[in-house]
C-alpha positions as YAML, in Angstrom:
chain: A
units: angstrom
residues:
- id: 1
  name: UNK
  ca: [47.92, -43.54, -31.23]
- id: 2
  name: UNK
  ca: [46.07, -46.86, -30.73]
- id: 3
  name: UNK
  ca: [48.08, -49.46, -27.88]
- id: 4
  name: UNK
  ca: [47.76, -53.25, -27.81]
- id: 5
  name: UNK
  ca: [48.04, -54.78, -24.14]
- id: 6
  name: UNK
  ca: [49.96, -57.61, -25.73]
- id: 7
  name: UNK
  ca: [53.47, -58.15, -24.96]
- id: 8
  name: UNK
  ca: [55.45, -61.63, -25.35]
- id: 9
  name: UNK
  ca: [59.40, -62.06, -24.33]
- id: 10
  name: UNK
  ca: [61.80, -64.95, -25.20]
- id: 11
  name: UNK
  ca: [64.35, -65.44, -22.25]
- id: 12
  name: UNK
  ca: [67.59, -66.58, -23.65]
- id: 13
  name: UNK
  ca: [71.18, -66.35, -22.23]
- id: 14
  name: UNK
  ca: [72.50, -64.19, -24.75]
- id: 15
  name: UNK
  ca: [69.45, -61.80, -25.51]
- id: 16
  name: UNK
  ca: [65.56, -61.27, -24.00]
- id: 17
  name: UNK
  ca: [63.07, -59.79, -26.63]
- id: 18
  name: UNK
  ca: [60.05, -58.28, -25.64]
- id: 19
  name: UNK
  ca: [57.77, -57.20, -28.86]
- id: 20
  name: UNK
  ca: [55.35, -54.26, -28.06]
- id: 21
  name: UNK
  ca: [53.98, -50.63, -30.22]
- id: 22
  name: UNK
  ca: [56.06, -47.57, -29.28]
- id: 23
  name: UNK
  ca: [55.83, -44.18, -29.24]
- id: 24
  name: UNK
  ca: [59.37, -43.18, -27.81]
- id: 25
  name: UNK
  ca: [61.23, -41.10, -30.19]
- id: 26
  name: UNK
  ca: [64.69, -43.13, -29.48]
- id: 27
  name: UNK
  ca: [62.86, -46.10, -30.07]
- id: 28
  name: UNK
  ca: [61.33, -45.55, -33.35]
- id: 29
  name: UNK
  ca: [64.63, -43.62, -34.29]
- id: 30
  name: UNK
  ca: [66.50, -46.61, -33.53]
- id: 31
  name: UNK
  ca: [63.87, -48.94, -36.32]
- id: 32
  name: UNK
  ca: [64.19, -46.66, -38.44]
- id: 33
  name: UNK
  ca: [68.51, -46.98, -38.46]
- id: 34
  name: UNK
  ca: [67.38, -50.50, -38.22]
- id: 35
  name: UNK
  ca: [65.24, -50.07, -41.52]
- id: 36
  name: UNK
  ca: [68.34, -47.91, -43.16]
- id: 37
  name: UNK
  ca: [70.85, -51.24, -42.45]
- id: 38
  name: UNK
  ca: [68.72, -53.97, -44.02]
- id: 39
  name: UNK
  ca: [67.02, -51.91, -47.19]
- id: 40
  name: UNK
  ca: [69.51, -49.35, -47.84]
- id: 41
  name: UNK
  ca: [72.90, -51.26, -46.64]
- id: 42
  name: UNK
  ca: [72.02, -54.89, -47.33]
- id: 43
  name: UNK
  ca: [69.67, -54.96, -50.12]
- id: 44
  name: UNK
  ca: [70.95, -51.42, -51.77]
- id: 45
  name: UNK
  ca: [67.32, -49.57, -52.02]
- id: 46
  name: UNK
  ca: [67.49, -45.88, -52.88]
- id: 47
  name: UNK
  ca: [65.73, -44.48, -49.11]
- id: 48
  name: UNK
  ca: [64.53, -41.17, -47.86]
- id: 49
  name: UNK
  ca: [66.44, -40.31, -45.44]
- id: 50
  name: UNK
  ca: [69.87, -41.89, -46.32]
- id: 51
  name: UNK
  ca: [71.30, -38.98, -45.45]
- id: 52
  name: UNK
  ca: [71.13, -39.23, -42.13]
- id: 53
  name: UNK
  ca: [71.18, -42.85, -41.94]
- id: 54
  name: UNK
  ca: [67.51, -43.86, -41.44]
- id: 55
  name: UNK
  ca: [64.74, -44.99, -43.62]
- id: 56
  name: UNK
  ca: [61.61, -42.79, -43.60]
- id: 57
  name: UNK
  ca: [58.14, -41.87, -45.79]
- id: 58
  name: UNK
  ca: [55.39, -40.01, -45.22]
- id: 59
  name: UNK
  ca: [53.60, -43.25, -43.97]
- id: 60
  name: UNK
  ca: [55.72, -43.09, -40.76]
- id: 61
  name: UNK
  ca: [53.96, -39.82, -39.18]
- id: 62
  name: UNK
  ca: [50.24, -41.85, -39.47]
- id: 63
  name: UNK
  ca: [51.38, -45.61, -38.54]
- id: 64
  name: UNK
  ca: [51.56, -47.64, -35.53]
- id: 65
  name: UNK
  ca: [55.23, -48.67, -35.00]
- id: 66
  name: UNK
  ca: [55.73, -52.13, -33.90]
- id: 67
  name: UNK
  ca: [59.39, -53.04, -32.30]
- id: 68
  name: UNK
  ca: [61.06, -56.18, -31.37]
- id: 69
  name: UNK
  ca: [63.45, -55.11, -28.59]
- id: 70
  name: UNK
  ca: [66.55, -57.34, -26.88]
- id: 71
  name: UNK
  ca: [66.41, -55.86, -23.82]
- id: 72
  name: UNK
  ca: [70.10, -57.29, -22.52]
- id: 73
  name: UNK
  ca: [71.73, -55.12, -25.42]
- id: 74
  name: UNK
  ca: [69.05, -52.37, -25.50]
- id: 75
  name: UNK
  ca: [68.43, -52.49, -29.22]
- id: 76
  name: UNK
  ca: [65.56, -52.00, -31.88]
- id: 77
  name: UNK
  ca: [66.28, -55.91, -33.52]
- id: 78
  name: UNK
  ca: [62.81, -56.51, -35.06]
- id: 79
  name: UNK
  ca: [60.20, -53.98, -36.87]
- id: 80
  name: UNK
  ca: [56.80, -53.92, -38.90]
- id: 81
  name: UNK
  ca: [54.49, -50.66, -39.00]
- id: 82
  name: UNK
  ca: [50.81, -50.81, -38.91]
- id: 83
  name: UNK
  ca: [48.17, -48.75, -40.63]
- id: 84
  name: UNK
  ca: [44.72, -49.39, -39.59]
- id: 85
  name: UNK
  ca: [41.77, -47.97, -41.45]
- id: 86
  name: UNK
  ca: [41.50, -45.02, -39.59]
- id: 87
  name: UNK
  ca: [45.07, -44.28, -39.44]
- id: 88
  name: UNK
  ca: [45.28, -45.26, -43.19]
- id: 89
  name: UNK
  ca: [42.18, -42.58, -43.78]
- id: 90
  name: UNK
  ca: [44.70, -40.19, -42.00]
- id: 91
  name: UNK
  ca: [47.50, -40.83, -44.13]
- id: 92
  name: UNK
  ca: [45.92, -40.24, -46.93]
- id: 93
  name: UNK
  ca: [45.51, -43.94, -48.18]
- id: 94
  name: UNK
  ca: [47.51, -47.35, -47.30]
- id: 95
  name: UNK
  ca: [51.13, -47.77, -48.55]
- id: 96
  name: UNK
  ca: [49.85, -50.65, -50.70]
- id: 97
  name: UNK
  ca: [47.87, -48.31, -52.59]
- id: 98
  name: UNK
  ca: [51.07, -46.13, -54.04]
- id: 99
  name: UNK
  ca: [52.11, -49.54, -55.87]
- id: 100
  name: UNK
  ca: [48.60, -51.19, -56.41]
- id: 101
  name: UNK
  ca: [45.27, -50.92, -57.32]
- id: 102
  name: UNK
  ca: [43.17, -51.88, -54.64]
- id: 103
  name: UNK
  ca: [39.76, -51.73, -55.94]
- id: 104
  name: UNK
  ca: [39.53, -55.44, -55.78]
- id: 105
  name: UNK
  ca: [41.20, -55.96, -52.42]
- id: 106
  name: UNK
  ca: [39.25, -53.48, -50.07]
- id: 107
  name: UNK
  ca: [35.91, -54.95, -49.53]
- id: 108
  name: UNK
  ca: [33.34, -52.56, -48.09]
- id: 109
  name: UNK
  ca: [32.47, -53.11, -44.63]
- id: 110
  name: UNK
  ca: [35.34, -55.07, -43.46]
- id: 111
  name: UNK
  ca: [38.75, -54.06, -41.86]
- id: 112
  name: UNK
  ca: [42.13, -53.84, -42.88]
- id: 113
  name: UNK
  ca: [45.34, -53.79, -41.55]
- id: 114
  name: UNK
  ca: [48.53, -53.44, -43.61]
- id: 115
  name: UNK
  ca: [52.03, -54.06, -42.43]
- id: 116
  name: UNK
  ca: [55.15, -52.82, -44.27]
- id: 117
  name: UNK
  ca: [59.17, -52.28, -43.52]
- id: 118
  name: UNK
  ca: [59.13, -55.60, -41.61]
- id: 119
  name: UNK
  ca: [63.00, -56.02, -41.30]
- id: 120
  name: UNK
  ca: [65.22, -58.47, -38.61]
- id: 121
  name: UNK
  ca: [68.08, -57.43, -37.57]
- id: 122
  name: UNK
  ca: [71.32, -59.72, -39.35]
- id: 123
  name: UNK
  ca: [71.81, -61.45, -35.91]
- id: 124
  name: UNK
  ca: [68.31, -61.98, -34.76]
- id: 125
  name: UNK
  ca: [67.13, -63.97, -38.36]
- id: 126
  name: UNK
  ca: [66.18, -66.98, -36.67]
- id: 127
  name: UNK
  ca: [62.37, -68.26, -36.18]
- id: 128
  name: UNK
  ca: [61.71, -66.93, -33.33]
- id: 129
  name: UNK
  ca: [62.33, -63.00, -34.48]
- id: 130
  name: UNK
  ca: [59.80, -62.98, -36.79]
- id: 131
  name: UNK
  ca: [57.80, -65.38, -34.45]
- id: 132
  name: UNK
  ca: [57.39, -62.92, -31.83]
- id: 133
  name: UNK
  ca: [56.44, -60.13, -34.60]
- id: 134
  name: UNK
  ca: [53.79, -62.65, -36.06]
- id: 135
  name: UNK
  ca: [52.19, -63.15, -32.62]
- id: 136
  name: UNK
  ca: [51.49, -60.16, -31.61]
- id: 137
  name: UNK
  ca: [50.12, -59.18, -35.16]
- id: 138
  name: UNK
  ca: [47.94, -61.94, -34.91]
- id: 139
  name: UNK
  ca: [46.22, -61.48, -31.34]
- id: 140
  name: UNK
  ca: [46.13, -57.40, -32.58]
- id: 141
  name: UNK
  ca: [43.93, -59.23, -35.02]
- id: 142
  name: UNK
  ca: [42.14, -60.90, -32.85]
- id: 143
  name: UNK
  ca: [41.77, -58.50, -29.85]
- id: 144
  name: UNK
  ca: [40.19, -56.01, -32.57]
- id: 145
  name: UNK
  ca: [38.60, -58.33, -34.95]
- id: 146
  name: UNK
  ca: [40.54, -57.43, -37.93]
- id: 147
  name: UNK
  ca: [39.03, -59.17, -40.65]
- id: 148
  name: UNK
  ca: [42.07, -59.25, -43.19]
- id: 149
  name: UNK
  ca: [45.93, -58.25, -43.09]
- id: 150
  name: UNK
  ca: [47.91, -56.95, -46.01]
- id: 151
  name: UNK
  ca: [51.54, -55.79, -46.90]
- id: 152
  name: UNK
  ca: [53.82, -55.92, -49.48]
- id: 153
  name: UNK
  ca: [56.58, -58.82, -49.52]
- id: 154
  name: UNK
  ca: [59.46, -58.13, -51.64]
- id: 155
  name: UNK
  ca: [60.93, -61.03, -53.99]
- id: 156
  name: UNK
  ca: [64.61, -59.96, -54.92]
- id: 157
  name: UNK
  ca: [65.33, -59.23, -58.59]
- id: 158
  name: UNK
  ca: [68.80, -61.13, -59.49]
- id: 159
  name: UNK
  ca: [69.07, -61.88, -63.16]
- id: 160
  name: UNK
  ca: [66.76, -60.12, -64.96]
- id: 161
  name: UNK
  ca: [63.15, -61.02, -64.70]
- id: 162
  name: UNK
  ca: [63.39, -64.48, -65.19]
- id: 163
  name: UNK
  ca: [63.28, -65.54, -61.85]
- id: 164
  name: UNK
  ca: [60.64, -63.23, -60.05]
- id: 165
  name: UNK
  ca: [59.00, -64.48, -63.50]
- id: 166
  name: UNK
  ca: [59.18, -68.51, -62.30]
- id: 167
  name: UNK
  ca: [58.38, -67.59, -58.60]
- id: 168
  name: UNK
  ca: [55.14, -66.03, -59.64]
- id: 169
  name: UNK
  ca: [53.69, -68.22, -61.92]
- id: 170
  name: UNK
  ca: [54.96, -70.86, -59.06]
- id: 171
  name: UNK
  ca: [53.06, -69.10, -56.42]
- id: 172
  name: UNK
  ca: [49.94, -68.66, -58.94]
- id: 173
  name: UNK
  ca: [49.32, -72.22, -58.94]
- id: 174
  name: UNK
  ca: [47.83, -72.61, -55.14]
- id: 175
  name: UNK
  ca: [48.61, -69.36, -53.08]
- id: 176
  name: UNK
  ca: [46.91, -66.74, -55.28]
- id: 177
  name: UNK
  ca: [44.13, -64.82, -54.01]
- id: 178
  name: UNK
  ca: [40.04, -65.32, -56.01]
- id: 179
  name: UNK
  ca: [39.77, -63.67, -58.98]
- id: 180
  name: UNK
  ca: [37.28, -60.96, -57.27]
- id: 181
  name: UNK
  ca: [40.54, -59.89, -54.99]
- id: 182
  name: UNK
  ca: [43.13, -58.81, -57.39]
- id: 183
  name: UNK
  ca: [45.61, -55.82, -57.41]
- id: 184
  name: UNK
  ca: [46.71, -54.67, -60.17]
- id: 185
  name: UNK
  ca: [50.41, -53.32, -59.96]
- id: 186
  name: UNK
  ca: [51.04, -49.72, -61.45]
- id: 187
  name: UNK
  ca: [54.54, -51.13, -62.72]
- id: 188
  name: UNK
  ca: [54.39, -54.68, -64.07]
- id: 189
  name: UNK
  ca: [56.70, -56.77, -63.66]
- id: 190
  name: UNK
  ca: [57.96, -57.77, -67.64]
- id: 191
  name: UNK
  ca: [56.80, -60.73, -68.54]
- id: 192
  name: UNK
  ca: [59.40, -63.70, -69.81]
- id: 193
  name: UNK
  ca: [59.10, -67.10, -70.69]
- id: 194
  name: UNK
  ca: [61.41, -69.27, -68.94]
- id: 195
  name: UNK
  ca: [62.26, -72.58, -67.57]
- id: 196
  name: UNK
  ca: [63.24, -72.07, -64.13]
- id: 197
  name: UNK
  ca: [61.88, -74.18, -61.08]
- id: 198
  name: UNK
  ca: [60.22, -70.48, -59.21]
- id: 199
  name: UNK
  ca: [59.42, -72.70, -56.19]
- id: 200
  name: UNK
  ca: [63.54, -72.92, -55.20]
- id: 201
  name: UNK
  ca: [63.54, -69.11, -55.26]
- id: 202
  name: UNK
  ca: [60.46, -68.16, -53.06]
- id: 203
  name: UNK
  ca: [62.46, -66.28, -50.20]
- id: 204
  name: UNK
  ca: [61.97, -67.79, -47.17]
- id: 205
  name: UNK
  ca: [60.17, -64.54, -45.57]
- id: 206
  name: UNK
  ca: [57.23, -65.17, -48.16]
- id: 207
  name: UNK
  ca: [57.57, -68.91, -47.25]
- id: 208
  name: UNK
  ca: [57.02, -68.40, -44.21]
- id: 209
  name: UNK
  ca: [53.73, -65.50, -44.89]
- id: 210
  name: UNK
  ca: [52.58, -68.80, -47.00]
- id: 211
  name: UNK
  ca: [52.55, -71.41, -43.93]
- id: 212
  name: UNK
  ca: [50.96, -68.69, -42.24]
- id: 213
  name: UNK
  ca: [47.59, -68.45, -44.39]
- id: 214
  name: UNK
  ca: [49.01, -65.44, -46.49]
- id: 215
  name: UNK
  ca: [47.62, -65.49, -50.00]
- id: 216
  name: UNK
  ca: [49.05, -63.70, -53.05]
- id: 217
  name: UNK
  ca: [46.88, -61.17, -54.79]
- id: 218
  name: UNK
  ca: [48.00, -61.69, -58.40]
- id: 219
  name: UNK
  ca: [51.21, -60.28, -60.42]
- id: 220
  name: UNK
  ca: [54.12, -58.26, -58.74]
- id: 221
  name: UNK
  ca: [55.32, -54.67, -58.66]
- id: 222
  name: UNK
  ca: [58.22, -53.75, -59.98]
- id: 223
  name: UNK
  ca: [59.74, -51.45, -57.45]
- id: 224
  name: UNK
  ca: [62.49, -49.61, -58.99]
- id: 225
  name: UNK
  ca: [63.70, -47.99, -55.74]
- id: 226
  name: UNK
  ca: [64.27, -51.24, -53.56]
- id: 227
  name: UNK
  ca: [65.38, -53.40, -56.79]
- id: 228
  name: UNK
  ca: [62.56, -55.68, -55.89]
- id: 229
  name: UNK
  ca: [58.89, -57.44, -56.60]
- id: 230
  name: UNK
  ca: [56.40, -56.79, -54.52]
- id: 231
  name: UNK
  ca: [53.58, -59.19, -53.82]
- id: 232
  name: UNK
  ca: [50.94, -57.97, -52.24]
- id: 233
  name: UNK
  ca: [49.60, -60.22, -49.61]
- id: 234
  name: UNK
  ca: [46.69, -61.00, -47.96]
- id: 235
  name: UNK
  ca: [45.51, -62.85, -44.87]
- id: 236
  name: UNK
  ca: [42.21, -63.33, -43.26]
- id: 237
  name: UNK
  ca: [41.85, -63.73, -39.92]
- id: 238
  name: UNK
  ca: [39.97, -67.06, -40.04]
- id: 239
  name: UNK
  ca: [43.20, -68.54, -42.09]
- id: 240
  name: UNK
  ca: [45.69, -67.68, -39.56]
- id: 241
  name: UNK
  ca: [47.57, -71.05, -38.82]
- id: 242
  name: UNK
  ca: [48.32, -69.97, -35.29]
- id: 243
  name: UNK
  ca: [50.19, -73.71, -34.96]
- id: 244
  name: UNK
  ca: [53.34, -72.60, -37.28]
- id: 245
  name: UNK
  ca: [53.69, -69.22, -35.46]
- id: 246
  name: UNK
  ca: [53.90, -70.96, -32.28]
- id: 247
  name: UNK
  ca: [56.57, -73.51, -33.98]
- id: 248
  name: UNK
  ca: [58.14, -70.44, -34.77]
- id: 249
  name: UNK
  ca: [58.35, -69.22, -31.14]
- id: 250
  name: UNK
  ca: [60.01, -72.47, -30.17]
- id: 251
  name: UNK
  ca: [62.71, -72.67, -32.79]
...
């Protein structure tokens, strides 16, 4: 499995995080009880493997597995996993591609790589968590000239559709993708008229994504399992606005 020489730490009193890919089973088992708290616990998705406490697909055997670690406390506090084209080819197609059509989004010629199950710990949510999981994406980019990122960023669903319904048509004004890179979602989200500001109810994850350069590529998914829209983003590696991940790292 493809290794980044890239590894950042954040020296704190309380905790030290180092962000780096691993391969060690304890490791991975320990983001993937990580993945079981926030999706299954927190938000109340229906998981594979909720049985034995973890979250896990098919996608996991294939993907790189990207951990934010506090070292002090010896815990898994930060996650994303990463399919590159080839391991995507393995896998039997990218995550992205069980929710969306793609045709529009994968260009031939140029490289992908998606991110997915990116989850922080309850008491590591601050700037910096995500920071350190945003850098290293970013010079993974860079050290392999990636030309575009992807991933799925889930919008909660609260009262009915009406709200996913006023974020989107908020975000469609300036942070949608071209017309020639839509996805089409296998499971529309129902469409409602409404008169609700969407812009208060962007979460601040996908706020964030949006500072960074991500772009949205047209209407959600309606993902039954998680009780949540996913937008499918998109960011190329020329937009990256390294200056807000760095503010990130500094918060």
């Amino acid at each position: 499995m493809p290794q980044a020489n890239v590894q950042f730490s954040d020296d704190e009193d309380e905790f030290r995080l180092v962000t780096r890919l691993t391969t060690n089973k304890r490791e991975i088992r320990q983001a993937l009880e990580l993945r079981y708290r926030v999706f299954a616990e927190d938000m109340g998705a229906s998981v594979q493997g909720a049985d034995l406490g973890i979250d896990q697909d098919r996608f996991d055997e294939y993907c790189m597995h990207l951990i934010v670690k506090d070292e002090i406390s010896d815990r898994v506090v930060g996650y994303s996993r990463i399919l590159t084209n080839e391991l995507a080819t393995r896998a039997g197609g990218y995550y992205s591609a069980t929710e969306f059509d793609l045709s529009n989004v994968l260009k031939p010629g140029k490289t992908y790589m998606e991110i997915g199950r990116t989850c922080i710990d309850l008491n590591f949510r601050c700037g910096a968590a995500i920071g350190h999981v945003w850098r290293f994406l970013t010079d993974y980019m860079e050290e392999h000239q990636i030309d575009y990122l992807m991933g799925c960023c889930s919008i909660p669903i609260t009262d009915g559709f009406g709200r996913i319904n006023a974020v989107m048509d908020y975000l469609s004004e300036k942070h949608f993708t071209p017309d020639d890179q839509r996805a089409i979602p296998k499971i529309a989200i129902p469409s409602i008229k409404n008169d609700i500001e969407g812009k208060r109810f962007v979460p601040s994850l996908l706020k964030a994504y949006l500072r960074m350069g991500v772009l949205i590529c047209g209407d959600a998914y309606h993902d039954r399992d998680f009780g949540v829209a996913d937008a499918l983003i998109l960011l190329k590696r020329e937009d990256l606005n390294h200056r807000y991940i760095e503010r990130l790292l500094r918060e």
